[in-house]
Structure formats: C-alpha cells, structure tokens
N, C-alpha and C positions, 0 to 999 in steps of 0.2 A: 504494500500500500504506500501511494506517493500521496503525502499532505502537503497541500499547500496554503499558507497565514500569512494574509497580507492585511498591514492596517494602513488606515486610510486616513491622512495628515492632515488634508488640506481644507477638513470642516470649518466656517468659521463658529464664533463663538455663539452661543444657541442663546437664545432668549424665549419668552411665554409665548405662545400663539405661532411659533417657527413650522412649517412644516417639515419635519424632522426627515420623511420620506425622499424629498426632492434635495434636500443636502447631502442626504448621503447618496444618492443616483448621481448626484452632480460632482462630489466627489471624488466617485468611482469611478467616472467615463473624466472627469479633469487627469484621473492618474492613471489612466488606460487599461481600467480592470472592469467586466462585465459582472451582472448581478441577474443570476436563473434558476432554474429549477433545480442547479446541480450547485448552488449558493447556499451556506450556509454564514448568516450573519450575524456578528454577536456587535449586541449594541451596550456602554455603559448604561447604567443606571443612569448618572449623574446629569446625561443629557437628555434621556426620557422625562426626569423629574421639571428640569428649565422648562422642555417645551411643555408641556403638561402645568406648568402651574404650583408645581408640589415644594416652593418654598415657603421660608419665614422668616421675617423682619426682626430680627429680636427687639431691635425697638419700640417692636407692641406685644411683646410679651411679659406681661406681671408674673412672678414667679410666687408658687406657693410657701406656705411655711416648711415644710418636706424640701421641696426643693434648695434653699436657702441654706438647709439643715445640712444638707446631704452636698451643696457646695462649699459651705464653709472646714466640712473633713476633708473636702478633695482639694480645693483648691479651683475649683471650674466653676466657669462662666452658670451663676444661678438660672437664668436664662436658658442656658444654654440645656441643663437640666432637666430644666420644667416643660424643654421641647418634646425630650428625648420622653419624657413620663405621659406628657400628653397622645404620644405614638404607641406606646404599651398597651396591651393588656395584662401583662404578667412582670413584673418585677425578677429576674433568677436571683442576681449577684450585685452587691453593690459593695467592693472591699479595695482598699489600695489604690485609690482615684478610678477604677475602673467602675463604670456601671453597662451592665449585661443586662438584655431585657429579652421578652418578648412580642414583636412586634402584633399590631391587628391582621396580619397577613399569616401569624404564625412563625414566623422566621426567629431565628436567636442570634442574637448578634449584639454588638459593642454601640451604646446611646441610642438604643432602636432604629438605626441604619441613618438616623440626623450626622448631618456633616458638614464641615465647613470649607472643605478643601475643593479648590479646581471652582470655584464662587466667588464672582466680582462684588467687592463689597464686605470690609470686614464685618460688618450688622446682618448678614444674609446666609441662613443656611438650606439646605436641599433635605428633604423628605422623600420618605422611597415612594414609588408609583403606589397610588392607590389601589391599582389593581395591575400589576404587571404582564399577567397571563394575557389579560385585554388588550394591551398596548404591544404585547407581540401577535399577537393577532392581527391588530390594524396595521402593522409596518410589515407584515412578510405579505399581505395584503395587496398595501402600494407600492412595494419594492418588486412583487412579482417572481421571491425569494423564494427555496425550496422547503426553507427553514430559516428561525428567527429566534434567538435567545436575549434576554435580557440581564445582562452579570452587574455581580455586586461584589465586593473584595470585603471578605471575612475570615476571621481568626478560627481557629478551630481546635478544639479543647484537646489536650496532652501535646501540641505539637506547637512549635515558635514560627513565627512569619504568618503573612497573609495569602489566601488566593483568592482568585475568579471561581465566582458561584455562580448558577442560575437561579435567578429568584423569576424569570419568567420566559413561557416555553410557547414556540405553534412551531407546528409542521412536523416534529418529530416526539419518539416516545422520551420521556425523559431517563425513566428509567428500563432499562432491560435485564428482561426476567430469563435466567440458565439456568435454574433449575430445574431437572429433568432432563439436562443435558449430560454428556459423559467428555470426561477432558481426553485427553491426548493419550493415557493410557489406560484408559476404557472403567475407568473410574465414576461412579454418579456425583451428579455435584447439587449438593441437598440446600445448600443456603445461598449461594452465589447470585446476587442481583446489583448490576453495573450501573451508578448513578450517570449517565452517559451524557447527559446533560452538562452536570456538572466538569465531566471531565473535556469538552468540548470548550466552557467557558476559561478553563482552568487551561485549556492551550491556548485558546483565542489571550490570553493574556499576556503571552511574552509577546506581543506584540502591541501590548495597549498600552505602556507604561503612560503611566502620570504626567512624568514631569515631560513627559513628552506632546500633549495635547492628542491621541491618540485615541479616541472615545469608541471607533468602529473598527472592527476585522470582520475581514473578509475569507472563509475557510471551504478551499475545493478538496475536492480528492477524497472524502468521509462516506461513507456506506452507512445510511442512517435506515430507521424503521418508520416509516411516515405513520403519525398519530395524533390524533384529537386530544391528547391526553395533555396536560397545565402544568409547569414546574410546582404546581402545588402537590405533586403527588410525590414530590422529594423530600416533604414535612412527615417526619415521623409519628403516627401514631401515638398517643401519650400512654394508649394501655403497652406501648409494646418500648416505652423509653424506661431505661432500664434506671437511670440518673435523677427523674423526678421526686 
C-alpha cells in the first residue's frame, strides 16, 4: 500500500460565515492537488469551529464562584474556566493546573476541547463543533470527497504527547470490526476492533502541524469501508469503561 499526505498551506485565515468548502477546493486546485471519491480529507477542528461560529469572547464571560475557586489553585484565566465548565457535562479531573472534563458531545479531553491557540485575539477562544459528525457530513458533501474527518489533538491517558483524533466522521466506518477474523497464522482474533478513524487523523497529522498554519490534509492511497456510521461510535460505552 502506497499512502499519500498532502497538507494544504495556502488557506487563508477562516472567519464566521467563510465557506469552508470552497477554500479548501481553492486551495487544493491553487497547489495542484485534486479532491474525489478516492479523497480522503481530514479537516482541523479549529477551522470548522471559526467558520461555524463556535467561539467566545471572554470578555462576556462572568465567571462562577467554582470557577474563581478552581482558578485561583491553578493559576488560569477564571474565565477561561468557567468556559471550559460551561462545555461539560461531566467534571473527570481537576488536579495540578490540569482540568479534564467531559464534553456534551461525550469526548474527554483537556478544558473541554476550549482553546486559545491558532485564534486572533488574545480575548477569543474556539469551542468544539456542536455537532461534528454534521459538519462532516456537509463538507464531504460540497467537497464531492470520498471521505471526511474532522480531528482534534488530544492527550491520552498512561502515555506523554499529543495526537490527531477524530471527533467527526462521513463516508467511512470509523471503526473496524476483526473479530471473527483469523490472523496470519490461523489464529481467531476474539477482541480486535481498529479505531481506523482515528488512526487516519492520527497520520493526516504529520502533516498538519500548528505552527505551520496547516488546518487541511489531503490523504490518497487508503482502502476504506464506506459507512453511514459518526465518529461518535468511537465514545466508549460507560457500562463497558472500565476507569469510571
């Protein structure tokens, strides 16, 4: 299998009401890469959220007493807090300036996925898509894509560094089910299910960096399972989290 990860440099800077669709088509055809049914494209978060609307001013945000509380041990913007609390529904961890939550989408992750990085405007920070699954939907959509992910860069528990996650999925399965299959020496394979989603966002990312302005890849060469199925089917079960 020949993979090929191209990211795509030449976006400019996304604002609310942008059609996200036609910047990255214009993009793609600016830097002489074609976007089809044999296209798999992974979009940041961060620019889904701009165009979508999904920031906040901290300037208009009052911070609760909790919040205040919980900034004065960390040392973080109150503010900034009372955002990340307003995004929960579940509290995990709040220990060593870190706060761990659970988002309304489900997801776990560090300040409920509020963030301030790659955001014009030290007052302004981004909020994950409301509904992500939706929003890859609409862009593989307009892009005319075979597939569409939408990644988030998350920490992940026993292990140091960051990667590319999908928090939103069209066109392919997220996850792929082996079991019932038998490996290479004729072995059954009883528990074996590939977050394949994720591992797609999680390559699409050496090609995203950050400080590079880098928001879109473009990924040929993958053998995918075409499916109706949501990155939400990557959230764990709670009766089956072994950790709660």
């Amino acid at each position: 299998m020949g993979i090929a990860i191209v990211g795509l440099s030449t976006l400019p800077e996304v604002r609310q009401g942008d059609e996200l669709a036609a910047l990255i088509r214009n993009a793609a055809t600016a830097e002489g890469h074609n976007i089809d049914a044999a296209t798999i494209v992974v979009i940041a978060q961060k620019i889904i959220s701009k165009s979508e609307g999904a920031t906040q001013d901290l300037r208009q945000v009052e911070p609760s007493a909790l919040a205040r509380t919980w900034a004065k041990a960390s040392g973080k913007d109150p503010r900034l807090i009372e955002v990340a609390l307003q995004q929960s529904r579940r509290i995990v961890k709040m220990d060593r300036g870190v706060l761990i939550a659970e988002t309304h989408h489900g997801f776990v992750t560090a300040n409920a996925g509020v963030d301030q990085s790659n955001v014009p405007g030290a007052e302004i920070v981004t909020l994950l898509p409301q509904d992500p699954d939706a929003s890859a939907d609409r862009l593989r959509a307009q892009l005319n894509a075979g597939a569409v992910i939408i990644s988030d860069t998350f920490g992940r528990p026993w292990r140091e560094g960051l990667v590319n996650v999908a928090i939103g999925a069209s066109g392919l399965s997220p996850l792929e089910d082996h079991r019932g299959r038998h490996d290479h020496t004729g072995k059954p394979l009883n528990s074996t299910i590939v977050a394949t989603a994720d591992e797609i966002a999680a390559a699409a990312g050496l090609a995203m960096r950050k400080s590079d302005r880098i928001p879109v890849a473009l990924l040929t060469g993958i053998t995918w399972t075409p499916s109706k199925s949501k990155a939400s089917a990557l959230i764990r079960n709670p009766s089956h989290d072994l950790f709660r």
